[in-house]
C-alpha positions in Angstrom: 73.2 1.4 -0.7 70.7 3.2 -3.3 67.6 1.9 -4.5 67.1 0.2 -7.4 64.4 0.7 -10.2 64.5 -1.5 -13.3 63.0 0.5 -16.2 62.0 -1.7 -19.4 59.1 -0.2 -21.3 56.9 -0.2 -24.6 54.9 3.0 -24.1 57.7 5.3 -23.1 54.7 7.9 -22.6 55.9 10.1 -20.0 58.9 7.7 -18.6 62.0 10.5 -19.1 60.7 12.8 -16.4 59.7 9.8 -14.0 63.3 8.2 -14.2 64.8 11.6 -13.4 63.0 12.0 -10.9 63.7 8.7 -9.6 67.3 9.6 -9.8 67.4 13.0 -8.7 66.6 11.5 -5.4 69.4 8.8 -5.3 68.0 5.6 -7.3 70.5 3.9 -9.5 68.5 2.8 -12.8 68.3 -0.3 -14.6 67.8 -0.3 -18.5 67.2 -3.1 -21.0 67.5 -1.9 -25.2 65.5 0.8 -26.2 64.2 2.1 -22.5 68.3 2.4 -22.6 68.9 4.3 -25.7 66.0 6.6 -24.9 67.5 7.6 -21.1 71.4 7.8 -22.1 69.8 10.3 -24.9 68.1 12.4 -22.5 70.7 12.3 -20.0 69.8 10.3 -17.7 72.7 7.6 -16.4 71.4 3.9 -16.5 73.3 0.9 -15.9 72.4 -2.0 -18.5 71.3 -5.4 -18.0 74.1 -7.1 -19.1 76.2 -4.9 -16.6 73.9 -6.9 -13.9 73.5 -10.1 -15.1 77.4 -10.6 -16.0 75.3 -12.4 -19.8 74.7 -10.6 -23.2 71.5 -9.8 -24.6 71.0 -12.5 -26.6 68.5 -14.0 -29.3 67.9 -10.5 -31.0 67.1 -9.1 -27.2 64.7 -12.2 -27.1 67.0 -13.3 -23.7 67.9 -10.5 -21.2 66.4 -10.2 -18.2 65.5 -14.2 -17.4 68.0 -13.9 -14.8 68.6 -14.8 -11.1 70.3 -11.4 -10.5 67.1 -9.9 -12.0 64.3 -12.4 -10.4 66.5 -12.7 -7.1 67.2 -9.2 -6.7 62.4 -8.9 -7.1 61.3 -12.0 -5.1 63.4 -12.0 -2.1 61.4 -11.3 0.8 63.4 -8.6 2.6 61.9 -10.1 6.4 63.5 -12.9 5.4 67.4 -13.5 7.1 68.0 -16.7 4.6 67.0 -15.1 1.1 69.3 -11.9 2.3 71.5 -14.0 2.8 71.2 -15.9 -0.2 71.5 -12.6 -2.2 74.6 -11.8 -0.6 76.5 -15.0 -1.2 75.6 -14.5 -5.1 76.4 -11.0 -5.3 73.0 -9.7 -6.0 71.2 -6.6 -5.0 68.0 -5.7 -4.4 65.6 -4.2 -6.9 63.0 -2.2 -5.2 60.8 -0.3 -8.1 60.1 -2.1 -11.5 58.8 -0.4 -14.5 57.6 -2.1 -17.1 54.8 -2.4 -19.7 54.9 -4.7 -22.6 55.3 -5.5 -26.3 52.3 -4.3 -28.4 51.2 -7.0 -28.6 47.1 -6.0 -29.5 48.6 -3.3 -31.7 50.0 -5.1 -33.9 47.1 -8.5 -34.9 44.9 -4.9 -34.8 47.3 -3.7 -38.2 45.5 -5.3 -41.2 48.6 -6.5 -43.0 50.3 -7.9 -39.8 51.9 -11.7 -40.2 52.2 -14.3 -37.8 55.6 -13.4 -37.9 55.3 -9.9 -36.2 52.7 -11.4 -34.0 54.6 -13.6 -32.6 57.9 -11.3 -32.2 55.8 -9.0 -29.9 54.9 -11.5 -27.5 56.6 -10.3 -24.7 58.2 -13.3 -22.5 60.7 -11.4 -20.1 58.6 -8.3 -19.2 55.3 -10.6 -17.6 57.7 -12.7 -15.4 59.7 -9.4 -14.2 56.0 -7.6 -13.8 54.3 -10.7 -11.8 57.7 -11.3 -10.2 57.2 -7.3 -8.7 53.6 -7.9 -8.1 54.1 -11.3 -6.2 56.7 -9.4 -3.9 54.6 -6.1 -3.1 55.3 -5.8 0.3 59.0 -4.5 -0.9 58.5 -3.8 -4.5 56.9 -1.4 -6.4 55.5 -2.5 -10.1 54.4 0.5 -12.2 53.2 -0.8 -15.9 50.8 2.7 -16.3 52.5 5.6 -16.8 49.0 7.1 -15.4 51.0 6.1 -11.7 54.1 7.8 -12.1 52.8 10.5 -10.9 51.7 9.4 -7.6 54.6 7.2 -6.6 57.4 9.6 -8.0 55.2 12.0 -5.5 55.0 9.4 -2.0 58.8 9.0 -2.9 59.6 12.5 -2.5 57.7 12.8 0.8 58.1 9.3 2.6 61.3 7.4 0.7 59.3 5.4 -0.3 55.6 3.9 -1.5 52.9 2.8 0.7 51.7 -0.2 1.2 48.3 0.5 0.0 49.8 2.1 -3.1 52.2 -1.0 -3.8 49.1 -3.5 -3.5 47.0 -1.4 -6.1 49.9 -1.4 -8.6 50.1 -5.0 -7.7 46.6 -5.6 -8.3 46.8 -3.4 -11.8 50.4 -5.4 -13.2 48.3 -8.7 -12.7 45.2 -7.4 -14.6 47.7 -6.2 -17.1 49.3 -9.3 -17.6 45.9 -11.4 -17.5 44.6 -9.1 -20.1 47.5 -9.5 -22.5 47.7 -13.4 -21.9 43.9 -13.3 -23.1 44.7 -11.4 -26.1 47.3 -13.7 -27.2 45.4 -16.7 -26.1 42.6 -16.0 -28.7 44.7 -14.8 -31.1 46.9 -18.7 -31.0 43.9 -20.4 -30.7 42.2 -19.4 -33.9 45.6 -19.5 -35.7 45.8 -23.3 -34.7 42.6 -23.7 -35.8 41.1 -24.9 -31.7 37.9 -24.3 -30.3 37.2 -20.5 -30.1 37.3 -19.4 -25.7 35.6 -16.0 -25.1 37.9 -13.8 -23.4 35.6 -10.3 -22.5 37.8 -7.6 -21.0 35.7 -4.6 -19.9 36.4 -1.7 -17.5 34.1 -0.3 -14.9 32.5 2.9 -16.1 29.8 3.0 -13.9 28.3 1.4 -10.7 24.3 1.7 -11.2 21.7 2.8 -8.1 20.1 -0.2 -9.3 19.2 -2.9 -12.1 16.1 -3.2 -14.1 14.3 -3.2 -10.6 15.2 -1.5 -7.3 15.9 -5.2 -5.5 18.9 -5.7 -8.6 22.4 -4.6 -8.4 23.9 -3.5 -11.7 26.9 -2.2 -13.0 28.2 -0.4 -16.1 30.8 -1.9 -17.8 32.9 -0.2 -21.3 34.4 -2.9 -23.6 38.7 -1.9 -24.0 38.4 -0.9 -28.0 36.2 2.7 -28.2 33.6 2.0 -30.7 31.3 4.3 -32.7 27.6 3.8 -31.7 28.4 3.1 -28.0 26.8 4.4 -24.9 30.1 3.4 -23.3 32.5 5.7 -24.8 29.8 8.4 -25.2 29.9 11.6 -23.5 27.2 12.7 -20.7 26.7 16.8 -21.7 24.0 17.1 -18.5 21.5 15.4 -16.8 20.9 12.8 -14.0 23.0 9.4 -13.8 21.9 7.5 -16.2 20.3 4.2 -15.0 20.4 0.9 -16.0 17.3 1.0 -18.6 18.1 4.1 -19.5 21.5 2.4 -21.0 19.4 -0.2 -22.6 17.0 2.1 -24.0 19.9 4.1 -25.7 21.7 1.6 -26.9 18.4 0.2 -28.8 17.9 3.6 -30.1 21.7 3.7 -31.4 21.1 0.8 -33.4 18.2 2.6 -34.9 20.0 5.5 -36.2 23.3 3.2 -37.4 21.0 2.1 -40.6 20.4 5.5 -41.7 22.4 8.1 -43.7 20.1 10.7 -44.4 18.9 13.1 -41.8 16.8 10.6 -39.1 15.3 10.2 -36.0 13.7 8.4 -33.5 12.0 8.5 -30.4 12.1 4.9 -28.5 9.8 3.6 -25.5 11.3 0.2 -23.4 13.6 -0.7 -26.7 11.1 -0.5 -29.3 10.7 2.8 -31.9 7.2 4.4 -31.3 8.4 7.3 -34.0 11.2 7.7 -36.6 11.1 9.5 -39.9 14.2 10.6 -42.6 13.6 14.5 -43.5 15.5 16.5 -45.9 16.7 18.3 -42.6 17.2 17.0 -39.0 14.3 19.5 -38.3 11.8 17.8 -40.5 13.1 14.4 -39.3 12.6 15.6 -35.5 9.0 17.1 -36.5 7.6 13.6 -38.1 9.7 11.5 -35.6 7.1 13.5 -32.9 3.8 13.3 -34.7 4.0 9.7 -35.6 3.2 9.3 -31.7 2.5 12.2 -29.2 1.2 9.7 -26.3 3.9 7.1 -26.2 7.6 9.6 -26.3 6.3 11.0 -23.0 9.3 9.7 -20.9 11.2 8.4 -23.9 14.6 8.6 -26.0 15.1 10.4 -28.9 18.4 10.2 -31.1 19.3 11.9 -34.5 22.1 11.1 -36.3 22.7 14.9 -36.9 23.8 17.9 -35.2 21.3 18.5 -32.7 19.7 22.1 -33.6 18.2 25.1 -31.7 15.1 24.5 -33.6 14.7 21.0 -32.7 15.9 21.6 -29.1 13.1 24.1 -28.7 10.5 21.3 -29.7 12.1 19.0 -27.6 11.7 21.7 -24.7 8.0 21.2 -23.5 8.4 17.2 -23.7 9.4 15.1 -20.8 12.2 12.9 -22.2 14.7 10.4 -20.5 17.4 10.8 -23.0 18.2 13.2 -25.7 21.5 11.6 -28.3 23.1 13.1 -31.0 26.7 13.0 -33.0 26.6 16.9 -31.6 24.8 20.1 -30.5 25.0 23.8 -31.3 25.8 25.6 -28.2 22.6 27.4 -28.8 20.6 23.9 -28.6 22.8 23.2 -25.3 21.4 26.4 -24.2 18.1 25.6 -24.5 18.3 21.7 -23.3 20.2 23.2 -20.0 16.9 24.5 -18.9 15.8 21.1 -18.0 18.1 20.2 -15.3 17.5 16.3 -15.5 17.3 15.6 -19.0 20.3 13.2 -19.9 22.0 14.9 -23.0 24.4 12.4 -24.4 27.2 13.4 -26.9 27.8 9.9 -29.0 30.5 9.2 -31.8 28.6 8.1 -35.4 31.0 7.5 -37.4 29.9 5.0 -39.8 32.1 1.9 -39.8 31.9 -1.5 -41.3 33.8 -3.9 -38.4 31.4 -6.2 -36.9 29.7 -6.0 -33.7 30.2 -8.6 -30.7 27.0 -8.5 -29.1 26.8 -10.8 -26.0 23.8 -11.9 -23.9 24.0 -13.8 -20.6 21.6 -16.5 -19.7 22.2 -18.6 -16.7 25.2 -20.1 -16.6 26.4 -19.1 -19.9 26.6 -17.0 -22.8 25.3 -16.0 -26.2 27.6 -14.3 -28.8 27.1 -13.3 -32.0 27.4 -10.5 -34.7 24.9 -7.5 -34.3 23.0 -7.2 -36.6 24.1 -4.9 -39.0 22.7 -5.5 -42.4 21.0 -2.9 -44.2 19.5 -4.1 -47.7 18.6 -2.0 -50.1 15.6 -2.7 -51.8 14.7 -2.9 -55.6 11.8 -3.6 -58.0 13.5 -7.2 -59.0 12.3 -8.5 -55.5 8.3 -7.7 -56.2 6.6 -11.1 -56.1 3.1 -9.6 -57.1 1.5 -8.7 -60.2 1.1 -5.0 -59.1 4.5 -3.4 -59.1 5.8 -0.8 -56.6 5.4 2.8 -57.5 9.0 5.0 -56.5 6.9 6.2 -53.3 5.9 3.1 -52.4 9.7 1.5 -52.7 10.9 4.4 -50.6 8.2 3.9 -48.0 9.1 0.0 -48.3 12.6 0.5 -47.7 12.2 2.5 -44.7 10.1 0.3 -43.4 12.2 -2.3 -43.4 14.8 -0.6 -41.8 12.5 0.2 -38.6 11.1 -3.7 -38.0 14.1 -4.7 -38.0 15.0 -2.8 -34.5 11.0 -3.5 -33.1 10.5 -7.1 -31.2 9.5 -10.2 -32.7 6.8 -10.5 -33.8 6.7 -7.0 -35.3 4.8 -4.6 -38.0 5.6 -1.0 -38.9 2.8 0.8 -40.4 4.5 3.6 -42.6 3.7 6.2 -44.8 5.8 9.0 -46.3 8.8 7.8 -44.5 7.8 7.8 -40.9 6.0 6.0 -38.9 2.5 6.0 -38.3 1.9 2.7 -36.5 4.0 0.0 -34.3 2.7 -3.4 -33.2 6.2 -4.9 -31.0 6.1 -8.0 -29.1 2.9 -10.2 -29.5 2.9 -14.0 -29.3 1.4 -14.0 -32.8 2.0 -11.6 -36.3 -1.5 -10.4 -36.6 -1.6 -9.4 -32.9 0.8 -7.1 -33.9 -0.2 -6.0 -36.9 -4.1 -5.4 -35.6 -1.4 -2.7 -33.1 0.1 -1.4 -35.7 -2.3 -0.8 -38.2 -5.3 0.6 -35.2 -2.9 3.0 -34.6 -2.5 4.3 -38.1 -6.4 4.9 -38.4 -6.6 6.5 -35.0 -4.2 8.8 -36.5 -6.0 9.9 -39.2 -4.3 7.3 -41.6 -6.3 4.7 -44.1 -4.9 4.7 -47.2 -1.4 4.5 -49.2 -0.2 2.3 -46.4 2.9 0.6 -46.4 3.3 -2.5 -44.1 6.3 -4.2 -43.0 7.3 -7.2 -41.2 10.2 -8.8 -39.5 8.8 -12.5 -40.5 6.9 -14.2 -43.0 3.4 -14.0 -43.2 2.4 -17.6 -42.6 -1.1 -16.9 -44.1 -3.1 -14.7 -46.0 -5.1 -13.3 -43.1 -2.4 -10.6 -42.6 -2.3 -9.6 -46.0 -6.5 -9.2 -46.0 -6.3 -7.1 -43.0 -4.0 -4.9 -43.7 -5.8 -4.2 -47.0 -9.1 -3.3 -44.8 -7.2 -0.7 -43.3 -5.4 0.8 -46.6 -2.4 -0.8 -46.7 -1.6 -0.8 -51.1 2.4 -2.6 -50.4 4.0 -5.3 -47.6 7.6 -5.7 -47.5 8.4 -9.5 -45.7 10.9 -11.8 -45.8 9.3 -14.8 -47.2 10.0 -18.4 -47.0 6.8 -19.8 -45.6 5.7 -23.2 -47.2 2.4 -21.0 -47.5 4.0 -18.1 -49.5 1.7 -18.5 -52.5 -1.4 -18.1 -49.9 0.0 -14.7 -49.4 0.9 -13.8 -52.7 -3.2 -15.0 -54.4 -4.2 -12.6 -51.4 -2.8 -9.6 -52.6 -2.9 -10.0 -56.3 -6.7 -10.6 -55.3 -6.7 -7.4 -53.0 -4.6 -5.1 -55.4 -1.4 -5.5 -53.4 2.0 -5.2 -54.0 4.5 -7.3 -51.9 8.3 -7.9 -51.8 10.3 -10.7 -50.4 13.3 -9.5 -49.1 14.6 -13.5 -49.2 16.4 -11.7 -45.6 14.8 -11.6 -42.1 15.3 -9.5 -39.0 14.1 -11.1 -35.8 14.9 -9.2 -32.1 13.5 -11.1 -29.7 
């Protein structure tokens, strides 16, 4: 008697060739609706459902394959005399390969007009029981739901009659991780339609297992969220270089969010997830070149990322540096040229395509998990939000509004020093805000730098000894957040000093 595939598909992506194949070589095929239509249109002879099951398709095609001459003919155990048996006294045959992927189910709550309605008509009910029905039995049945595997069983067919078994428990492995990934999907999507307590459901791919974690004692892995995302490491493409390592990835990925506030030309160099030089140019060139001065010392062994084709020019002053990472939207083959020369330099090709959807961004902590939104925000500043008697010149506003855009992306608690829009000073991570900005603002006069400073910070300046010592080292405008009980303190302090200041009434903390 011939074998037996049942074909019933959603992504018909390659299926014509595969059935023919299947039949070339003596399989009878099952068909359910549209897999049908498709095959008798390309010529390939299928027997229908109904034709097995002795029932109509009913319900709209809601009811077809729930069947005992479908299940039976999947789930009995071929070693077994009794359910042989069984199938012969009820006139059912064996089903040996089962094809089937489901209703699009994520597709379609991804469309921005969809209705409940069409959400719930493509939750697929008969294709997960016949695809954990194949899966359950995979010592005798093959389940293929990724056209990806046609290839490779139409191929051990050919040459053996049949699959392995180490090929039948992959494709088992795979059905049940498809079905456990749509269930999930469909799960959160009911759950916040019936209003119920939000479950996080992450689904994530292996991209890469890691030497090692922050330290040489950790195991790490690399994991890529489902959905491709702009801005993401994950989906990015490695041009050269060694493997990347696992602060390497956390390094980058702090420097992506960098470069996602900025529209005009920009860069940055980061050190252990904190900017230590960014600047806007009118050219990617003149960005680069300011990026660079605003800190020689600390971009040794760095990451830099534009948010522009990467250039020959700026590849050739990239050249003499030692740098982990170099990440841009895209490079002239003439920059690639030159990069190529140093063999370990990581040269990632990343997607910037600006995008308002929010950001999951999760953090683990034992024996749970923090979600929220990334932080996105970008405001833009204006003259209305001056809380000092001096006003803010149009340099000064510019130099502000950069500014702000850098703390943002430097740990709590943290100062930029800037001037001209680019760094020229960084104080990240203290256990108190004039820690960091003694950092930042050393930094700017050991760079030649004490006056027509601009000073921003992530928090509020509790007190007015900030504001004083940043004037003693020519700072003339603070951009902060406000909202300190104390905020009048600050504000006498630089009317007194000559000061302007703006509350953004918005801050940025990253611890």
């Amino acid at each position: 008697m011939s074998k037996r595939a049942l074909v019933s598909v959603s992504d018909k992506t390659g299926l014509v060739p595969f059935v023919k194949g299947l039949q070339e070589l003596g399989w009878e095929i099952i068909a359910t609706g549209g897999t049908k239509r498709l095959l008798d249109e390309s010529g390939v002879q299928t027997i229908g459902i109904s034709e097995v099951t002795g029932f109509p398709e009913i319900c709209d095609g809601r009811v077809k394959t729930l069947h005992p001459k479908v299940h039976g003919g999947i789930l009995a155990r071929r070693d077994i005399p009794e359910h042989m048996e069984t199938l012969k006294e009820n006139g059912i045959q064996t089903i040996e390969l089962v094809c089937v992927n489901l209703y699009p189910f994520r597709q379609t709550i991804a469309r921005p007009e969809v209705t409940m309605e069409d959400a719930i008509e493509n939750i697929d009910i008969g294709g997960p029981s016949m695809v954990r029905s194949a899966a359950k039995n995979w010592k005798d049945v093959t389940i293929v739901c990724d056209p990806d595997d046609y290839g490779t069983v139409l191929d051990e067919i050919r040459r053996d009659g049949f699959t392995s078994d180490g090929t039948r428990l992959k494709l088992s492995a795979k059905a049940y991780t498809h079905t456990a990934e749509y269930d999930m999907c469909i799960a959160g999507y009911m759950r916040e339609k019936a209003g119920l307590t939000p479950k996080l459901f992450l689904e994530y791919d292996l991209k890469q297992t890691l030497r090692y974690g922050e330290n040489p004692h950790q195991s790490a892995n690399f994991y890529a969220s489902m959905a491709p995302q702009p801005y993401s490491l994950s989906f990015g493409k490695q041009l050269q270089g060694k493997e990347l390592s696992y602060n390497n990835i956390q390094d980058a990925n702090a420097a992506l969010n960098v470069v996602r506030d900025f529209d005009e030309p920009f860069c940055v160099a980061l050190k252990h997830m904190n900017p230590c030089g960014a600047a806007v140019g009118k050219t990617i060139e003149e960005a680069w070149q300011a990026a660079y001065e605003a800190d020689k010392v600390s971009i040794y062994g760095g990451i830099v990322a534009v948010n522009r084709e990467l250039t020959a020019e700026v590849a050739s002053g990239m050249k003499p540096i030692f740098l982990e990472i170099v990440i841009a939207p895209s490079f002239s083959a003439e920059a690639l040229e030159i990069l190529s020369t140093k063999k370990n330099l990581r040269v990632m090709q990343v997607d910037m395509t600006k995008s308002d959807a929010p950001v999951p961004q999760y953090i683990s902590v034992n024996g749970g998990m923090l979600a929220q939104k990334l932080d996105t925000s970008v405001e833009k500043l204006d003259a209305s939000m001056c809380v000092t008697a001096r006003k803010p010149d149009a340099a000064q506003m510019a130099d502000m509004d950069f500014g702000w855009k850098i703390v943002k992306h430097i740990k709590s608690n943290a100062i930029a020093v800037v001037r001209d829009n680019h760094t020229i000073g960084v104080g990240a991570g203290q256990t108190n805000r004039v820690g960091s900005a003694e950092i930042a603002l050393k930094e700017a006069r050991d760079a030649g730098f004490t006056e027509g400073l601009v000073l921003a910070s992530d928090g509020f300046l509790p007190v007015d000894d900030t504001v004083a010592l940043a004037a003693g080292y020519g700072v003339t405008a603070i951009v902060q957040p406000g909202g300190s009980i104390r905020d009048e303190d600050a504000i006498r302090k630089a009317d007194e000093l000559g000061i302007t200041m703006l509350f953004t009434g918005v801050r940025h903390f990253k611890h």
